[in-house]
N, C-alpha and C positions, 0 to 999 in steps of 0.2 A: 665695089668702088673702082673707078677708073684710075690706073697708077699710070704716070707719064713717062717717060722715055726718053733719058737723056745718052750719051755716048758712055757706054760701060763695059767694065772688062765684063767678061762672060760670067766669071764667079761670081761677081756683084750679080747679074742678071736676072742669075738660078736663083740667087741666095731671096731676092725682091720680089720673083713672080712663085714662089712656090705657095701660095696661098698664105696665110694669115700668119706670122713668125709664131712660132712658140717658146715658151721658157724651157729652162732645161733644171729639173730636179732630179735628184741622187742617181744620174747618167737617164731618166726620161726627159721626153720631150713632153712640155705639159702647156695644152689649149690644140682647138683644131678649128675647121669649118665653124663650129656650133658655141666657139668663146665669144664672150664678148669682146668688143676691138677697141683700139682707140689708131690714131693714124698719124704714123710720121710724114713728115711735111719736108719737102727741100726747100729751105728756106731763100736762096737762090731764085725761085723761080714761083714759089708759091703753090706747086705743086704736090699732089700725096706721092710717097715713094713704094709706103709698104703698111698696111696692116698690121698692128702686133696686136698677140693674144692678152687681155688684162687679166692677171691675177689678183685672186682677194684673200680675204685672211686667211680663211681655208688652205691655200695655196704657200701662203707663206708660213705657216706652222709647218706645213707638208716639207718643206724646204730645210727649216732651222731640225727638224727630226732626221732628215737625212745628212746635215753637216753633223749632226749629233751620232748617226749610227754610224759615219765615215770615219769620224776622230775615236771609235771606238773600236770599230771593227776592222776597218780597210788596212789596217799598220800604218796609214801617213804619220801618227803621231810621233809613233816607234821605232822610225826610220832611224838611221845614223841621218847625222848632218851631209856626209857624204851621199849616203843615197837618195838623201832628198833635193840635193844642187843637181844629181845625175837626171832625178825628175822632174825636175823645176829647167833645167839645161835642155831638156827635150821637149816641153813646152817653147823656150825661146826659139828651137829650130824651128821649130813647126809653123810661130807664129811669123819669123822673119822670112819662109815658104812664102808665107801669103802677105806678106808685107803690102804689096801693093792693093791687094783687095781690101786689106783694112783701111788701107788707108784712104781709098775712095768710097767706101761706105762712113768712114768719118765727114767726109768732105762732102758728102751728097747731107748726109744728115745733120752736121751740124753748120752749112755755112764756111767751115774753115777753107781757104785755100789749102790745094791738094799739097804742096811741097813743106808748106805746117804740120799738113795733116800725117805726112809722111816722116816728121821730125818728132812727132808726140808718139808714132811706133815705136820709135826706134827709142825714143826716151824711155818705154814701155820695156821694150828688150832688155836697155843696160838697169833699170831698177829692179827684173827678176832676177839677171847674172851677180848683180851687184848683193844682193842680199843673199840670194845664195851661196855666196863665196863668203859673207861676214858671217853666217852662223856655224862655218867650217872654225871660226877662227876664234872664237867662243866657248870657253871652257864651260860645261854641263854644271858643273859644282865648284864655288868657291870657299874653301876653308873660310874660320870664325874663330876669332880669339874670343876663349869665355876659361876664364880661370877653374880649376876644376873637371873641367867639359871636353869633349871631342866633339866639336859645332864644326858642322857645312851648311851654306844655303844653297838650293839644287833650283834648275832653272827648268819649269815645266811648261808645255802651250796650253793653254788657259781651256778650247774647247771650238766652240762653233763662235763667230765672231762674223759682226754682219755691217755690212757697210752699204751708203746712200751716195751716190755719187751726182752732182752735179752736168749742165750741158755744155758747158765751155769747153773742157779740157777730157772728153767721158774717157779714151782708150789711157791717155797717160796719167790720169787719177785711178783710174783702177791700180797701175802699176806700183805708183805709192802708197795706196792702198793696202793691196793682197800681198804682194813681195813679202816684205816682213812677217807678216801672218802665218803662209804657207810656211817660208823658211822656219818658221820656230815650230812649226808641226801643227796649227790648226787647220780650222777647216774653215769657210767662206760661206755667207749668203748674199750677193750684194745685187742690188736696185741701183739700176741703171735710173738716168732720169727720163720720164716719157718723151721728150721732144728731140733726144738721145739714143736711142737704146741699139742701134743696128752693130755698132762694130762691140759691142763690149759682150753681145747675143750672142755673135760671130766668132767673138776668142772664146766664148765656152763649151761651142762643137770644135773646135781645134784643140781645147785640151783634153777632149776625149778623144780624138785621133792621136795625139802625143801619151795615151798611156795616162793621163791621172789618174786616179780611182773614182770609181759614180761615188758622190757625195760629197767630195771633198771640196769643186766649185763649184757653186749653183748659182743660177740668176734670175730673177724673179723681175717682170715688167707690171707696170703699168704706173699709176697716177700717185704723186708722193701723200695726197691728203686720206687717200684709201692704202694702197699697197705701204708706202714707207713710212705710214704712220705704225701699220699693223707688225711692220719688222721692226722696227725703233721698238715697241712697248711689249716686245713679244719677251718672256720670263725665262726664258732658255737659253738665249744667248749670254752669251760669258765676255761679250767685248763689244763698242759699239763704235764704229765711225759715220760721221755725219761733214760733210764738204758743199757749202750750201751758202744760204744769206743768214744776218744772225738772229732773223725772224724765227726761222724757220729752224734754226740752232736752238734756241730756250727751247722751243715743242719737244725735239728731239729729247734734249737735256732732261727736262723734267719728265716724261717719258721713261728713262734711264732711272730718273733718280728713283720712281715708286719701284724696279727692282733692285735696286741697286746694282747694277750693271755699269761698270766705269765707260766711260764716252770721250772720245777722241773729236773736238770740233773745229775743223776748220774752215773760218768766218771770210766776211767781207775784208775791205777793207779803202781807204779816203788817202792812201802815198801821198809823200809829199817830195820833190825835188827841189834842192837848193843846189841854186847857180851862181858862185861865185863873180866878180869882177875878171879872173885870170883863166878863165880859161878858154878852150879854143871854142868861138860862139857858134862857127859852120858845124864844126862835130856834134859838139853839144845836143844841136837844135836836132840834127838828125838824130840823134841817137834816143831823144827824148822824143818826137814824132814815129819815129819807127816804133817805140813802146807803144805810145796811147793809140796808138793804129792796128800796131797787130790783132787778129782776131776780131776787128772793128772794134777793139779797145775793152772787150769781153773777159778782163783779166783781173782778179780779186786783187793780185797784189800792186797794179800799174801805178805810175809816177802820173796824180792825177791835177796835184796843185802844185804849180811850177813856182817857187818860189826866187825872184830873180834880181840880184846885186842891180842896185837903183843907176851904178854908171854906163852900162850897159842894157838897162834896158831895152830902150826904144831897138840897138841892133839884134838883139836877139829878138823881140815878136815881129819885125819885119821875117828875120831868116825860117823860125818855124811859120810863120802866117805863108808866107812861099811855098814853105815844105809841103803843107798841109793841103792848101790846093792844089799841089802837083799830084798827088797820091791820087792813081788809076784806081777807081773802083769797078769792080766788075763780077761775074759770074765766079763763083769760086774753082773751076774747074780751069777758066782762061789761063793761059798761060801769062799772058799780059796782065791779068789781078794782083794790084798791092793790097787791095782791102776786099774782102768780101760783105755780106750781107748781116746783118743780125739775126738774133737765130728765129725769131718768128715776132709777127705783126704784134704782139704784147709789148715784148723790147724793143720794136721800132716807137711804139707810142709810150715808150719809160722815156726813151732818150730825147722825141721832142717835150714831152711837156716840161722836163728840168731845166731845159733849154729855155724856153717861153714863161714859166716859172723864175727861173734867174734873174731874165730879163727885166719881168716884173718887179722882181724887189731890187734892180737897181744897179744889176751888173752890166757892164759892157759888150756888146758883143763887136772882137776883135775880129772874128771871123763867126759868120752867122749858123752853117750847117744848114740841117732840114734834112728834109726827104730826097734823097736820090734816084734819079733817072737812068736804068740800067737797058738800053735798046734790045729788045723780044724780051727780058725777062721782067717778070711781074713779083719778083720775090723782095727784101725786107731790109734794102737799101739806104743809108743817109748819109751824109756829107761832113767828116772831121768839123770840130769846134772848138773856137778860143772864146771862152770866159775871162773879165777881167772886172778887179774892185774887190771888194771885203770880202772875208773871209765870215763873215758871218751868213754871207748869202746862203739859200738852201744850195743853189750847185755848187757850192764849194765844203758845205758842212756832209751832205750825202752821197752814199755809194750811186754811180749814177751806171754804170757798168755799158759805155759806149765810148766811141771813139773823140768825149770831150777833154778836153783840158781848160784849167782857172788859173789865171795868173795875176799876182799878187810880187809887190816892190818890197825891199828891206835895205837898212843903211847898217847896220851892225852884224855884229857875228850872234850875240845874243840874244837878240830881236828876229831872227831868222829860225833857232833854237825854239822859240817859245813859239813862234807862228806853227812850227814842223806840229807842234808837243800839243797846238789848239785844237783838239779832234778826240771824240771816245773810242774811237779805231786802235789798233796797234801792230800793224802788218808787216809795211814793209815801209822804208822811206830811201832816198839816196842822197850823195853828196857832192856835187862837181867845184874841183878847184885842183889848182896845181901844184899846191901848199900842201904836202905829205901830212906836215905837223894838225893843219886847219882841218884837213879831212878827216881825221882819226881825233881829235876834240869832239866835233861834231858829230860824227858817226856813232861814238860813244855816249851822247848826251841825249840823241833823237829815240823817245821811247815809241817799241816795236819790238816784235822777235825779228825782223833781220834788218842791218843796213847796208849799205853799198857803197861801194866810194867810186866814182866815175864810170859808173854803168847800172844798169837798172833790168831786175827780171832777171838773174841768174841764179842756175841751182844748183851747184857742183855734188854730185853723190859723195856723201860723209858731212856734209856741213848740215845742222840741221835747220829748220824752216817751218815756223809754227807763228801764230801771234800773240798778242795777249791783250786786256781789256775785252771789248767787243767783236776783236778778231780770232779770239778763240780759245781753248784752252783744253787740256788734256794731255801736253807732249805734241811734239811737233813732227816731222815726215824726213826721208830724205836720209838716215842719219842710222850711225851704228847704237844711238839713245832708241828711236823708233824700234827696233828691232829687239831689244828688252823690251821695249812695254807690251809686246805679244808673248812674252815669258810672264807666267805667274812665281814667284818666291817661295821656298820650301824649305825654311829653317828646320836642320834633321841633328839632334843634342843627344847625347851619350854620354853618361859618367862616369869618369877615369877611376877606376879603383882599387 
């Protein structure tokens, strides 16, 4: 197959024209000439980038055997906490070395603009150091009051633990991912997603130049209905995570459940932002357009239903309806790009039909979108969008995962509450007002694992970040809670005599 040729560091290059990518198992490189393929796509341009080798269940047993003989054999388990920050610390050099090559294989592969693409490294970085430094700080064993008894419970890594990662976010979901996992002493398989899979390939020949042990990360490619079905349901893993839609979450789930394998899901999700009468309406507007933009608005948790104090509204949809057509779309590489592309011709036709869909049943279109017009590139462009009217509309009830937004009036504090609360979602919501008191009522009332109060999309390491209902469930990411639940419990009882 003909791969095309955009302006790239050399490492990118090498890494694109070496024939067909292969996965990497217990430190092999597995597929060649004679695998079967499947083809990443720049979505930018609509062109093939690179060949990757498809693995199949064969493959992936091969894989979960090797995280299994690495947590048994290789000593990562057995490390001190210290020696494993030292090796997880030489992973982050290595991969902050090639920072820029990941992060233009991010950006070739998924659509992201490069300077995003280069902030989800770096987000990658601080969540390996970051967790490495909290399992230093982690006592092994916690004493147990039991009358009679000399009770501890002792904090062990659970074993091979396997993760499915999504294409929005692939290098900086790994990071939330594996971080925790590695740091409490297991071992990794994880599935990249096919329309994804270059830089997350990429970080697992860099952990074998930084010294991990073979076995201990493995990454297995190819297609989630064949490969990440057969890692999900595979009987050996001891932990599962799944980062996805919450279609595709039950499969996982129940999957899990016939071994019983605990599973970590995290889901879609339908954000709601409420915008008070007081607050500043230019900031605002930007700061809520800069959301549902970012990444062409490709983000589970975004503020997707603007919900907006009835005195104010006409000024604020003039100021985002401004914003929104000002926003340069272009090549994700351009330095001039505020928005890039979607990540392939499937998600360009999600986002018109809900669009056209909406329309139908009745919503307004404040500002219309479509398909976008990008000069030489032929890749998977469309144009921001205001929705407006009921919330019962389908683009406002479903995850539509593009750079739309629905907006909807409210005259009370209560009525605003209950419109957030009208959705099976439970992700993320936010709150803008000037009223300390009003934002921390509200914030408190809007059900959701996280809320926000005058900003939207933020994820400070320690705070943790999970959903509930529809959005997910298993414990949440980000958080010194995450980092226990890669510790299994080891109640050890003695009798005082």
């Amino acid at each position: 197959m003909a791969i095309s040729s955009e302006t790239r560091l050399p490492e990118v290059e090498a890494f694109l024209a070496g024939g067909p990518v292969p996965s990497l198992v217990g430190g092999q490189m597995i597929g060649d000439a004679q695998s079967s393929v499947f083809c990443s796509v720049d979505p930018g341009t609509g062109k093939p980038l690179a060949d990757i080798c498809e693995m199949g269940a064969g493959d992936v047993d091969r894989a979960v055997t090797a995280a299994q003989r690495a947590f048994d054999a290789s000593g990562w388990a057995s490390l001190s906490p210290a020696d494993r920050r030292a090796a997880l610390g030489r992973l982050a050099d290595e991969v902050e070395r090639h920072k820029d090559v990941l992060a233009q294989l991010e950006s070739l592969d998924g659509g992201k603009i490069l300077a995003q693409a280069a902030g989800d490294v770096q987000n990658f970085l601080d969540s390996i150091r970051y967790f490495a430094n909290a399992a230093m700080e982690v006592e092994p064993t916690s004493p147990l009051t039991a009358e009679g008894f000399d009770a501890y419970q002792a904090r062990r890594p659970w074993g091979p633990c396997g993760f499915i990662f999504p294409w929005n976010f692939p290098i900086l979901l790994v990071g939330w991912g594996i971080a925790p996992a590695l740091a409490a002493g297991n071992t990794v398989v994880i599935k990249p997603a096919e329309d994804t899979p270059l830089s997350t390939t990429y970080l697992a020949r860099l952990a074998q130049q930084a010294g991990i042990p073979d076995g201990v990360i493995n990454v297995i490619n190819g297609p989630g209905a064949t490969t990440g079905a057969a890692l999900a349901a595979h009987p050996d893993l001891r932990r599962m995570s799944f980062t996805g839609s919450p279609e595709v979450g039950r499969l996982i789930g129940e999957a899990c459940g016939r071994n019983l394998v605990p599973v970590k899901l995290e889901l879609g999700g339908k954000g709601a932002a409420v915008v008070f009468d007081d607050v500043d309406v230019a900031r605002t507007a930007a700061n809520l357009v800069g959301a549902v933009t970012f990444h062409a608005g490709q983000v589970c948790c975004d503020a997707t239903r603007w919900l907006v104090h009835r005195p104010i509204y006409d000024r604020f949809v003039d100021e985002v309806t401004a914003r929104m057509k000002a926003v340069k779309i272009g090549y994700q590489l351009d330095e001039a790009t505020q928005m890039g592309p979607v990540v392939n011709e499937k998600q360009r036709r999600r986002v018109l039909d809900y669009l056209e869909r909406g329309q139908q049943e009745g919503a307004q279109a404040v500002l219309e979108g479509g398909p976008a017009e990008v000069p030489g590139r032929d890749g998977f462009y469309v144009r921001p969008a205001l929705l407006a009217g009921s919330l019962e509309n389908v683009a406002a009830r479903e995850e539509i995962f593009g750079p739309v937004a629905y907006l909807a009036t409210f005259d009370e504090e209560d009525e605003a509450v209950a419109m957030v609360n009208q959705t099976d979602y439970g992700l993320a919501n936010s709150v803008w007002t000037a009223d300390a008191a009003r934002a921390d009522r509200v914030a408190r009332r809007m059900v959701a694992g996280n809320s926000w109060i005058n900003c939207h999309n933020v994820f400070p390491l320690g705070v943790p970040y999970g959903g509930v209902h529809q959005s997910g469930l298993g414990g949440g990411v980000n958080s010194i809670e995450t980092l226990h639940d890669y510790w299994r419990k080891l109640s050890v009882v003695r009798p005082i005599e």
